[in-house]
N, C-alpha and C positions, 0 to 999 in steps of 0.2 A: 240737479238735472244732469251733470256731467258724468258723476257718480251714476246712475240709471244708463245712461248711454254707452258707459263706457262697459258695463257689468254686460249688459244686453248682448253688446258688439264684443265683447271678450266670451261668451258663449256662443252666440253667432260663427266666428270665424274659428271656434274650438272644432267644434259639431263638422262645420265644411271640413276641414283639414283631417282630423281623423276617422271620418267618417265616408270619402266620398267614395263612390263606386261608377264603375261604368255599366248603367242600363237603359233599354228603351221607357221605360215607363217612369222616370226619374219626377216626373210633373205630376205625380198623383203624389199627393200634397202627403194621405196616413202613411204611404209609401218611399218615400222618401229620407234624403242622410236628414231632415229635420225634419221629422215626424212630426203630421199635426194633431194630434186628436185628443182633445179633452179629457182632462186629468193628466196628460203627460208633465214631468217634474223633474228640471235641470237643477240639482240642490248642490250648493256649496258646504255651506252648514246649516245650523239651525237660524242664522240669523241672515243670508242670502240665499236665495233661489228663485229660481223662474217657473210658474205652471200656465200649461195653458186652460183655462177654467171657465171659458164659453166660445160661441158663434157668434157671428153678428152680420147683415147683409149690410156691404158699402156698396150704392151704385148699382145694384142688382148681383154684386160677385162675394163671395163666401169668405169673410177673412177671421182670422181665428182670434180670440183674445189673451195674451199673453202678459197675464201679471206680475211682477217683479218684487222682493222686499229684498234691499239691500243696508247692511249692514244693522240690521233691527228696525230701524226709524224711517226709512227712505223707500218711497213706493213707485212704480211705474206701470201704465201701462201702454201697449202698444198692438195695435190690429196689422197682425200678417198674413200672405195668402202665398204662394207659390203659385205663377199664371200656367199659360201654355207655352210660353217660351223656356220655361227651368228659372225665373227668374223671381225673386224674394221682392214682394210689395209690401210697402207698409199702407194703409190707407188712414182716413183720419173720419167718422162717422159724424163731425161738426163742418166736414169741408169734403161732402163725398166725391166731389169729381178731382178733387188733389193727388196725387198718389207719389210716394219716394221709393224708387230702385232704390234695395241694399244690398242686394248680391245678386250677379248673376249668374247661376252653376253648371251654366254650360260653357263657360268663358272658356278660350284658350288662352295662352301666357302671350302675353301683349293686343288682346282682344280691351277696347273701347267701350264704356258706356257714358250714358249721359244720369242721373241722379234724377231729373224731374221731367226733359226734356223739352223746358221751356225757354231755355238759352237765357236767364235770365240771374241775377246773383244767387241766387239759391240752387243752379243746377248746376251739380259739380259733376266735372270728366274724372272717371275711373278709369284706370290702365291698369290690367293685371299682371303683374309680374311674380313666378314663383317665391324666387326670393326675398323681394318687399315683402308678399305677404308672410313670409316668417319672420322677417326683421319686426314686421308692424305688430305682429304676433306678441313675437317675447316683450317690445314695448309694452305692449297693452298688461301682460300678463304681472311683468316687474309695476307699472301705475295701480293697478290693483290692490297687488298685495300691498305696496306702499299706504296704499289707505288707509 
């Protein structure tokens, strides 16, 4: 499972970083530096990559399905949606009123979030900082390849 989270959020914070732009319409989800739209394919090699390979309704709100196989044997998936705020939800379709902040792409550098905002052990405070996220970056990217 850490394997899958870590793959996921090592393409996650790829895509943000090299990809971010400044626009008004950043919240249209096909539109966007993480394009959502079915069939799209984050490949590593033949034996890691991520597609997203359906829809699904959480809640009444449209999140996308994003299948993972990591390292040959290792599967995941995970339901994303980009809201009206700029911000990366994950949802869960066995716990639809649940929801995790994983990114928010309109942060500025020491901008604040909450993870679940239930103040409870499971919601964790994000603070952005530019250079964390490159430090957290090349960690992630070095645990990786380590695999």
């Amino acid at each position: 499972m850490i394997k899958n989270n870590s793959f996921l959020s090592f393409i996650l914070v790829s895509l943000f970083i090299l990809s971010c732009q400044t626009r008004k319409d950043q919240h249209l989800a096909a539109d966007s530096f993480l394009p959502m739209q079915i069939g799209n394919l984050w490949y590593m090699n033949a034996q890691s990559y991520t597609e997203i390979q359906d829809t699904v309704r959480i809640n009444n709100k449209l999140f996308y399905t994003f299948y993972s196989l990591v390292g040959g044997d290792a599967t995941s998936t995970f339901y994303l949606r980009i809201d009206e705020n700029n911000k990366l939800i994950e949802g869960y379709p066995d716990s639809p009123l649940e929801t995790y902040t994983r990114a928010d792409f309109s942060a500025k550098q020491g901008d604040k979030f909450f993870t679940t905002g239930k103040k409870d052990e499971n919601d964790n405070e994000v603070t952005w900082f530019k250079n964390q996220m490159m430090k957290s970056l090349f960690r992630l990217i070095l645990f990786i390849i380590q695999i």
